[in-house]
N, C-alpha and C positions, 0 to 999 in steps of 0.2 A: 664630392665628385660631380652632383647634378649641380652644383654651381660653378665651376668649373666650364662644365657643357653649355652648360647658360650664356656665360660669357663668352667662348669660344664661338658659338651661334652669331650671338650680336654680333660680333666684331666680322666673321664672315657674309654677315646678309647686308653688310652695309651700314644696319641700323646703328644710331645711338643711344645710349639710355635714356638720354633729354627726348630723342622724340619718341618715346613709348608711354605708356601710360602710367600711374602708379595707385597704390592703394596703402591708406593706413589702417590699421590693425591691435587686437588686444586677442593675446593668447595666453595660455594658463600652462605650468608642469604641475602634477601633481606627487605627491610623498618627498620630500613636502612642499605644501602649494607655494608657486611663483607663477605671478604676473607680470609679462609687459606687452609694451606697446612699443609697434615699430613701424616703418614705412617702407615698401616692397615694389618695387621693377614689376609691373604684368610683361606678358606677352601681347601684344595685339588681339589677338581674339580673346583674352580673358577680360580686354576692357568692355565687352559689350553690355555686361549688368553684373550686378554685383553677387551674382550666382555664380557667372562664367569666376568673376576673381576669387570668389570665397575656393569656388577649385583649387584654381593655381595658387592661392597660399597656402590652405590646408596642405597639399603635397608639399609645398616643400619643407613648409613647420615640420610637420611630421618626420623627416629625415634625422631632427633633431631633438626628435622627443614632446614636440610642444601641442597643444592642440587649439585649435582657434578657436575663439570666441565670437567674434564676428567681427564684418568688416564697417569700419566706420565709414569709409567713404573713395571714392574713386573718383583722380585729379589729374591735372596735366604736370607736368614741370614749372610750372607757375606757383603750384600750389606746396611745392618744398623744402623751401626755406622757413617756413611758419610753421613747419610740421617739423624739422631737426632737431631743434634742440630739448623737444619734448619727445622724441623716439631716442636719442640718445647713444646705447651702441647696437641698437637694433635699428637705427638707420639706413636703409641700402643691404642691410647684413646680407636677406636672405632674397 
């Protein structure tokens, strides 16, 4: 449902997801353990350090059980196509 809102947002404020910022990421479920790695849509104020985005992914992970490990880095739309096909179907997922 919070994605859903998500996207409903964007598409209301104008924005597009190309000009928002992004963050890729390694989260873990555990019993039993799974890891991956994926690449995530911020919001505008989550791009300001990588504290603001550790937030906004931790919440939305969380929705789905997962919990974050940490963020590896935070890029413009420049930087996601060298990041796809190593996030895989957690691409954009969340």
């Amino acid at each position: 449902m919070k994605k859903l809102l998500y996207i409903i947002a964007l598409c209301c404020t104008g924005q597009s997801a190309s000009a928002a910022c992004y963050a890729d990421y390694k989260a873990k479920k555990d019993d039993p353990l799974k890891l991956h790695y994926g690449v995530i849509v911020l919001p505008d104020q989550a791009c300001q350090s990588r504290q603001a985005a550790a937030q906004a992914v931790a919440s939305r992970l969380a929705d789905d059980g997962w919990t974050l490990l940490n963020i590896v880095g935070v890029f413009d739309a420049s930087g996601l196509e060298e990041r796809k096909s190593s996030a895989g179907k957690f691409f954009l997922r969340y």
